[in-house]
C-alpha positions in Angstrom: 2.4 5.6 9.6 0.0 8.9 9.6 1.6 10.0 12.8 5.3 10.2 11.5 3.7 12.9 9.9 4.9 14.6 6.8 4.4 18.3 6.6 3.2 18.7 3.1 0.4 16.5 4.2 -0.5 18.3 7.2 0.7 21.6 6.4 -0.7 22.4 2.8 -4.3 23.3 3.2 -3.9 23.5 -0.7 -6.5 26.9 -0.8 -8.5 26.5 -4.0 -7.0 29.8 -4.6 -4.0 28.6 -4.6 -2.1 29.4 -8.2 -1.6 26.5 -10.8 1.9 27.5 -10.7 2.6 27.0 -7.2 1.0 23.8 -7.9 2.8 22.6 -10.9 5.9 23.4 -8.8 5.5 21.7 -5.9 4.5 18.5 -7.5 6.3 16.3 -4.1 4.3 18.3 -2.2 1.9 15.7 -1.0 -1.8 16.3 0.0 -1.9 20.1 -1.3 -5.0 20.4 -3.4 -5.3 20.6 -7.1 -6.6 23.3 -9.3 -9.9 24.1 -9.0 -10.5 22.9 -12.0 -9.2 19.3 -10.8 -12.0 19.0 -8.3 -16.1 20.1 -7.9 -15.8 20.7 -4.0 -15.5 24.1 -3.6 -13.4 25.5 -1.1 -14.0 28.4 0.9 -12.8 28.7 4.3 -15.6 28.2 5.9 -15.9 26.5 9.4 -17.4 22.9 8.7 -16.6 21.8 12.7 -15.8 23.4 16.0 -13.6 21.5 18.8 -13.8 23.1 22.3 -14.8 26.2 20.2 -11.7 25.4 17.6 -12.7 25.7 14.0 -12.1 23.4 11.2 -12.4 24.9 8.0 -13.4 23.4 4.9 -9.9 23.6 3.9 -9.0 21.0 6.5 -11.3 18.7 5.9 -11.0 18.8 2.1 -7.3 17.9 2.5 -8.1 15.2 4.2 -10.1 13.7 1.8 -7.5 14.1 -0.7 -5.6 12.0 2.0 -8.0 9.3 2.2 -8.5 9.2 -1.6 -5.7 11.0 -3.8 -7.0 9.2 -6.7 -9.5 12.2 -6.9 -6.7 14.2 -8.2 -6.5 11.9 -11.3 -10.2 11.2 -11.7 -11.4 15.3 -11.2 -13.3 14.9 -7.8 -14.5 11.6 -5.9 -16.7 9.3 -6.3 -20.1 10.6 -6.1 -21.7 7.0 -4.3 -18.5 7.6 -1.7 -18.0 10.6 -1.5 -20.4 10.5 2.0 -18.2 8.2 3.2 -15.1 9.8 2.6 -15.9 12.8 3.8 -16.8 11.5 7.4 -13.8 9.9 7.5 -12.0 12.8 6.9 -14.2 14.8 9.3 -13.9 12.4 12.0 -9.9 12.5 11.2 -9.6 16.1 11.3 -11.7 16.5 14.8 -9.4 13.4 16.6 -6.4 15.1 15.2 -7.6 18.9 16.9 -8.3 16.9 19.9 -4.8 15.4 20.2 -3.6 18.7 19.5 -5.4 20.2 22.2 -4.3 17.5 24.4 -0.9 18.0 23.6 -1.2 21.4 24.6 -3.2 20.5 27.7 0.2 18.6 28.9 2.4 21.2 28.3 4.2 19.2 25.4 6.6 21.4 23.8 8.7 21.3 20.6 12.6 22.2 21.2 13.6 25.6 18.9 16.3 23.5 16.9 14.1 21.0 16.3 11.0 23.4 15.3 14.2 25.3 12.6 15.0 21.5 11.3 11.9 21.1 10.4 10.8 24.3 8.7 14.4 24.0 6.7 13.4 20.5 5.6 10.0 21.9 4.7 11.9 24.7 2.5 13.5 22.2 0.1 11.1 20.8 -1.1 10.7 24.1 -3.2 12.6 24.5 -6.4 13.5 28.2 -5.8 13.2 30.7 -2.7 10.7 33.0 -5.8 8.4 30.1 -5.1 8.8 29.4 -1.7 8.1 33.5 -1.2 4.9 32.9 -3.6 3.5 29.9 -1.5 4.4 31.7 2.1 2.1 34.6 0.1 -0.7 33.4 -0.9 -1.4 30.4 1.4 -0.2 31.9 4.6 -0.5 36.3 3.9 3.2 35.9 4.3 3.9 35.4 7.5 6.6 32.4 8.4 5.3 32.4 12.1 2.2 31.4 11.2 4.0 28.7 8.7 6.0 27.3 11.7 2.6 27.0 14.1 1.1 25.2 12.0 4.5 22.8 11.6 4.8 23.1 15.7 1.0 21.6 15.4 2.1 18.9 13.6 4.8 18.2 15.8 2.7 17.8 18.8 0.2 15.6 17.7 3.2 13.4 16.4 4.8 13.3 19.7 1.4 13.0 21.5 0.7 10.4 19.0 3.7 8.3 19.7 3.4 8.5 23.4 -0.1 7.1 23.1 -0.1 4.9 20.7 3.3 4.3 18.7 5.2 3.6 21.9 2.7 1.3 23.3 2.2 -0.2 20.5 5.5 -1.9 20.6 5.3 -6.3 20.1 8.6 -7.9 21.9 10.4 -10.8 20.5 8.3 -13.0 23.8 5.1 -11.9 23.1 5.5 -12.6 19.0 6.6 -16.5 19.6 4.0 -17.3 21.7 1.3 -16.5 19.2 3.0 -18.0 16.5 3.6 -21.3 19.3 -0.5 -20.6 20.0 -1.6 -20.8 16.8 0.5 -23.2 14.6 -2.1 -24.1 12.6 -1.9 -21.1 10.9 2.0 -21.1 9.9 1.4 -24.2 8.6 2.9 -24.7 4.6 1.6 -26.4 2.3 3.4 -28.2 -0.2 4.3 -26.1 -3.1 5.2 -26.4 -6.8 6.9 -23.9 -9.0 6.7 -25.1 -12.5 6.9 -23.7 -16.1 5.0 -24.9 -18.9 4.9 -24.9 -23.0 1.4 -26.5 -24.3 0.2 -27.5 -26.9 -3.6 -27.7 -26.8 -5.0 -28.9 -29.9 -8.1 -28.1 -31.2 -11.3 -30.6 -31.9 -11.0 -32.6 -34.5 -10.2 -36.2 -35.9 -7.2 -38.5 -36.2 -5.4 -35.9 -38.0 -5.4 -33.1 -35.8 -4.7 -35.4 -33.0 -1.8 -36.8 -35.4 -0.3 -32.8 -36.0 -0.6 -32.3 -32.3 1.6 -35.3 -31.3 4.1 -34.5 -33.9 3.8 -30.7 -32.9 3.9 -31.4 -28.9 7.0 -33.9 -29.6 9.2 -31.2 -31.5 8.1 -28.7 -28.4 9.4 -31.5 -25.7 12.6 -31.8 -27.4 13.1 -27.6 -28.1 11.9 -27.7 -23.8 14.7 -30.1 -23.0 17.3 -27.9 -24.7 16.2 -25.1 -22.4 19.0 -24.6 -19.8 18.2 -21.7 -17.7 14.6 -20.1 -16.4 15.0 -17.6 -19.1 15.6 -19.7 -21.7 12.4 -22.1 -21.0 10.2 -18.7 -20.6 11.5 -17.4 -23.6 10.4 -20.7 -25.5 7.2 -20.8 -23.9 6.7 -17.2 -25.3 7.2 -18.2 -28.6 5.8 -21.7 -29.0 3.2 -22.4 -25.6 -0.3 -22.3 -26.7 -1.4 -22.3 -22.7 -2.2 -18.7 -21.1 0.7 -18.6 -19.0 3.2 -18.1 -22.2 2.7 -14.3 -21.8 4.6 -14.5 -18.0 7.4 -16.9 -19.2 5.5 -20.0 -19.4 5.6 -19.6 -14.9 2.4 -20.8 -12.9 4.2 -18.9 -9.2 4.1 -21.3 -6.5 0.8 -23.5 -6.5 -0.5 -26.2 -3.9 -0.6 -29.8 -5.1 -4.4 -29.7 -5.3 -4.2 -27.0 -7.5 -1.7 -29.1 -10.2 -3.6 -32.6 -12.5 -2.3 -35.7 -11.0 0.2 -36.2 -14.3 1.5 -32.7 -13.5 2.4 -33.6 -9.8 3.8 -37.2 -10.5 6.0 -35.9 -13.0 7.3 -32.8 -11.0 8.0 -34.8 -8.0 10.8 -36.7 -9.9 12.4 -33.3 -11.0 14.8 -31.9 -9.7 14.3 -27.8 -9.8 16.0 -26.5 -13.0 14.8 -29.8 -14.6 12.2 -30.0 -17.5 10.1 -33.0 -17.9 9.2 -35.5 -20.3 5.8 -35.0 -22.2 2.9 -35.3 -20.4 -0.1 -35.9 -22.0 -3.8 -34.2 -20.5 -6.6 -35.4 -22.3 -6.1 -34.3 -25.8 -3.5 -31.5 -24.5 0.4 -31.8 -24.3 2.4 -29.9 -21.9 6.3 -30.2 -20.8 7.3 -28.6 -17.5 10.3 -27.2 -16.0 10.2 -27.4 -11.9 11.4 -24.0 -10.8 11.3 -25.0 -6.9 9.6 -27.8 -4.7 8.5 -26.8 -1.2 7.4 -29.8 1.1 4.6 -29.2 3.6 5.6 -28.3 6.9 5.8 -25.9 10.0 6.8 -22.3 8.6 9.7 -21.7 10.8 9.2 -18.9 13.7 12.2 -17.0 11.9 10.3 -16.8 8.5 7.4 -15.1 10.1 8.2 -12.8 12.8 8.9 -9.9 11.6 5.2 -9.7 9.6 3.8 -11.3 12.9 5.2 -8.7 15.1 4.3 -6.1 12.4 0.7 -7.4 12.1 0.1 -7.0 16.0 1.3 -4.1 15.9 -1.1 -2.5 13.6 -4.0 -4.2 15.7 -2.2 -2.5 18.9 -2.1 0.7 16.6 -5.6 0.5 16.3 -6.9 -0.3 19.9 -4.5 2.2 21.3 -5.6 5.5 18.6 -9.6 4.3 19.0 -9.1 4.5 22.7 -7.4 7.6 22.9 -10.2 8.7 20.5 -12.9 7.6 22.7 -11.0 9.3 25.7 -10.1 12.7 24.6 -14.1 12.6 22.8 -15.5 12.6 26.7 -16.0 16.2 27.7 -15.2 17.7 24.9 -17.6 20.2 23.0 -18.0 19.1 19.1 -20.2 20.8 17.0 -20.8 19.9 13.3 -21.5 22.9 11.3 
């Protein structure tokens, strides 16, 4: 979750001018900026936004961006036909994220000193050496630890705003889960499911002779199937003698719905038993031979199955409600100016 925040993300403003060697080694150090010569946006310092008369530099909003997309580290900048985009959602982040700040502060929140220390001494490992540690505390912050551990204090309040506001109310109880999965059984309803291999042999056009060499051929591949005792085994035949796609993924189709299998297919795999292979079935001019990996029968998912992604799904919706309202809240009265 953002809000369990990391401090390399929130605390390295990643200054363009910012040495490749502080970079290259602090590699863990996620959301510090590349090289300049990883990127076109130049970065400056510059205020790009004031909150209640609090700037937000360039800086800020740049590692946000990297936030939203760190793919622009590999790919030397973003996408120019998003780049719009992503930078008002990283503007927009950066202004909720002063304004919980400022909130925070606004209700006297306070971070214990021990805790404040922890913190700052998990931050410091994360550095190979104290040499680089020095370097970094130089050149991104003129030196000065105090200014290092505000800026970590700032993180710490918006997290603890952030989970007074949102995290903790966010929370789904055992109650409330069953009674939308009781609500809406439709949708934790299974299907049935097949899990089959296969080894093929699909023949090409052709006369009474191809279709001759393709019985023959599809014959020898039953018998070699039926010798296959084990998943592995059956995969590692279909690898070696399946003329069907799925030989590069050990001859395995993954659980499919019986509308998604030819009638033969079905009929032959409901009188399997899983770790069973079948006899050859014929498709047209095709052979295949299968081996039933499992046979789920369609039915009501039970509650147990589901609940923790159900509980984790509502949450995130809650997540979202609760940080949009807070958004829309701490938004009225406040002076934001885009620069």
């Amino acid at each position: 979750m953002k809000y369990q925040i990391q401090f390399a993300t929130v605390i390295l403003l990643g200054a363009m001018s910012a040495s490749a060697q502080v970079a290259s080694h602090a590699p863990s150090l996620e959301g510090a900026l590349p090289p300049a010569r990883m990127t076109t946006l130049q970065v400056t310092g510059k205020a790009v936004a004031r909150v209640n008369g609090a700037a937000l530099t360039d800086r800020d909003l740049v590692r946000e961006m990297f936030a939203i997309f760190p793919y622009a580290k590999q790919h030397n900048g973003f996408p120019e036909k998003l780049e719009p985009q992503i930078r008002r959602g990283a503007l927009d982040m950066i202004i909720f994220e002063e304004l919980v700040y400022q909130e925070a502060k606004r209700r006297n929140m306070t971070i214990p000193d021990a805790r404040l220390a922890r913190e700052e001494q998990e931050f410091r490992k994360q550095f190979p050496s104290t040499d680089v540690y020095r370097q970094f505390l130089k050149e991104e912050w003129k030196g000065s630890r105090q200014a290092l551990r505000e800026k970590i204090r700032r993180s710490l309040l918006i997290e603890a705003l952030m989970k007074q506001e949102v995290v903790d109310k966010s929370h789904v109880s055992d109650v409330e889960a069953r009674s939308i999965y009781n609500k809406n059984s439709q949708k934790y309803a299974r299907e049935e499911l097949f899990h089959i291999q296969t080894i093929s042999v699909l023949p090409p056009a052709g006369g009474a002779e191809i279709a001759a060499e393709a019985r023959r051929r599809a014959e020898s591949m039953a018998q070699q199937a039926k010798g296959a005792k084990t998943y592995q085994d059956f995969g590692l035949l279909a690898e070696k003698i399946s003329d069907d796609d799925y030989r590069v993924n050990m001859g395995d189709h993954k659980p499919v719905g019986r509308n998604q299998l030819p009638p033969e297919v079905v009929k032959a795999a409901l009188a399997l038993k899983p770790g069973d292979v079948s006899e050859l079935i014929q498709l047209g001019t095709a052979y295949t031979v299968i081996r039933l990996v499992a046979h789920t029968s369609a039915g009501q998912i039970p509650y147990a199955e589901v609940k923790g992604q159900l509980r984790s799904d509502l949450q995130k919706e809650r997540i979202e409600k609760l940080r949009a309202a807070l958004g829309k809240k701490l938004r009225q009265g406040a002076k934001i100016e885009m620069l």
